[in-house]
Backbone bond lengths (Angstrom), bond angles and torsions (degrees), N, CA, C in turn:
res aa  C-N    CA-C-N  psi(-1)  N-CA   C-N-CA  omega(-1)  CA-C   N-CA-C  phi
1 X - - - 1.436 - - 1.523 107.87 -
2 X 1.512 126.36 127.94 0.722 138.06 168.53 1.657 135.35 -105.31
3 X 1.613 132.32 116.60 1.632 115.36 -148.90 1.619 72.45 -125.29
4 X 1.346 102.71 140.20 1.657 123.03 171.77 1.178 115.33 -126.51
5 X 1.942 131.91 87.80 1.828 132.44 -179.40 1.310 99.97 -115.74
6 X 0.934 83.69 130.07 1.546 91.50 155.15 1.985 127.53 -108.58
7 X 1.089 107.64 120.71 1.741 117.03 -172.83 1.389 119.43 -104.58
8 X 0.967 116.53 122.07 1.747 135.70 149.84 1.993 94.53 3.74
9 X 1.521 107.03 -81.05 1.181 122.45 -151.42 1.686 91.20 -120.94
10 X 1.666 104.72 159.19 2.101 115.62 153.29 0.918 97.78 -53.15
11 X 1.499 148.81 -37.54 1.353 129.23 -116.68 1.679 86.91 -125.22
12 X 1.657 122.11 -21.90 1.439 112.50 164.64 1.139 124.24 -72.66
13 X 1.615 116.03 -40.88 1.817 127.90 139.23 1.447 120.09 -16.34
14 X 1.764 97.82 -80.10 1.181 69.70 -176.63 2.011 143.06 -67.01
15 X 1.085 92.39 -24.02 1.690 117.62 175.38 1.785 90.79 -55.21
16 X 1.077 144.54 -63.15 1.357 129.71 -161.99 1.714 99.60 -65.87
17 X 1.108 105.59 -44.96 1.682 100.99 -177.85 1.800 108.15 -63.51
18 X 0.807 94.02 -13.39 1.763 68.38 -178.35 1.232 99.71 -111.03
19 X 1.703 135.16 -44.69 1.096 123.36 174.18 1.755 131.39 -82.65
20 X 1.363 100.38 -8.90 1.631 94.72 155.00 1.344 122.66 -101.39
21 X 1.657 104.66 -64.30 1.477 126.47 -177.95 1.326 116.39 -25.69
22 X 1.397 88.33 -75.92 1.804 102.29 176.04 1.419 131.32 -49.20
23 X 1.322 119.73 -44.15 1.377 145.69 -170.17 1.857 104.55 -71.50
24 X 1.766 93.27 -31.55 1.620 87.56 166.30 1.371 135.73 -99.69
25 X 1.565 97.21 10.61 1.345 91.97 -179.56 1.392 136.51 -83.37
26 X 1.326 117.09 -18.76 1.630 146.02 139.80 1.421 104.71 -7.55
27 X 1.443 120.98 -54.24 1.227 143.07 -150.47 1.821 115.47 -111.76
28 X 1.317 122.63 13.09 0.810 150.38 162.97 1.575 125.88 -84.92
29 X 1.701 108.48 103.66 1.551 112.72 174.62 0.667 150.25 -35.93
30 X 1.872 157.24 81.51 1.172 146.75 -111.75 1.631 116.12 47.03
31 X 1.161 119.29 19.98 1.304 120.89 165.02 1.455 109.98 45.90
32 X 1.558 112.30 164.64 1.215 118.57 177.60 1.759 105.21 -109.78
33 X 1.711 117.68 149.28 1.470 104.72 152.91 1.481 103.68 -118.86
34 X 1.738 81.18 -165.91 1.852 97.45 -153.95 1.969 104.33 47.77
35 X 1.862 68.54 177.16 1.589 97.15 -175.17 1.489 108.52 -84.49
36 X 1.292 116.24 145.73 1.641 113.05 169.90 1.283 111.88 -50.40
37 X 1.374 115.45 154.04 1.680 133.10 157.18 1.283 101.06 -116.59
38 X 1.624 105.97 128.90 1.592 123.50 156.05 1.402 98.30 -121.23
39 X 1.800 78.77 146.31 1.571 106.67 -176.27 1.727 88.05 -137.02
40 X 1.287 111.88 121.19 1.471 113.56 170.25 1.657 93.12 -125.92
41 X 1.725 93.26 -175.90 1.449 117.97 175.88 1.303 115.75 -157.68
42 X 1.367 119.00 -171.82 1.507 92.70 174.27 1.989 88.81 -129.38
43 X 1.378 99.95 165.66 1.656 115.63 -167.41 1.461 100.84 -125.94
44 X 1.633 106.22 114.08 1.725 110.99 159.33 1.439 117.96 -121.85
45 X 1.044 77.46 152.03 2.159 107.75 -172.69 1.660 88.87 -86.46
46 X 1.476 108.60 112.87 1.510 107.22 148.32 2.004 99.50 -110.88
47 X 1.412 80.14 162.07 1.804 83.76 169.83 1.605 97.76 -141.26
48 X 1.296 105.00 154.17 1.892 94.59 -173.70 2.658 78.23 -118.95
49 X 1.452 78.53 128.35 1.461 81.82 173.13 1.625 114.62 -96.47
């Protein structure tokens, strides 16, 4: 399973991962194993005017 967000802030990241992400994985069909891997980065907007 693969989840792709992108957030404002780490700190909105991290807050969705623990209080959504995580909380649903319990609840997931055929269940998941192992532990998640995150791989982030960070994303900038240039604009040439």
């Amino acid at each position: 399973m693969i989840v792709t967000a992108l957030w404002e802030s780490k700190e909105d990241a991290d807050n969705f991962a623990s209080d959504v992400l995580m909380t649903a994985v319990p609840t997931i069909v055929g269940g998941v194993e192992g532990e998640p891997q995150e791989l982030a980065g960070e994303t900038v907007r240039v604009e040439n005017w």
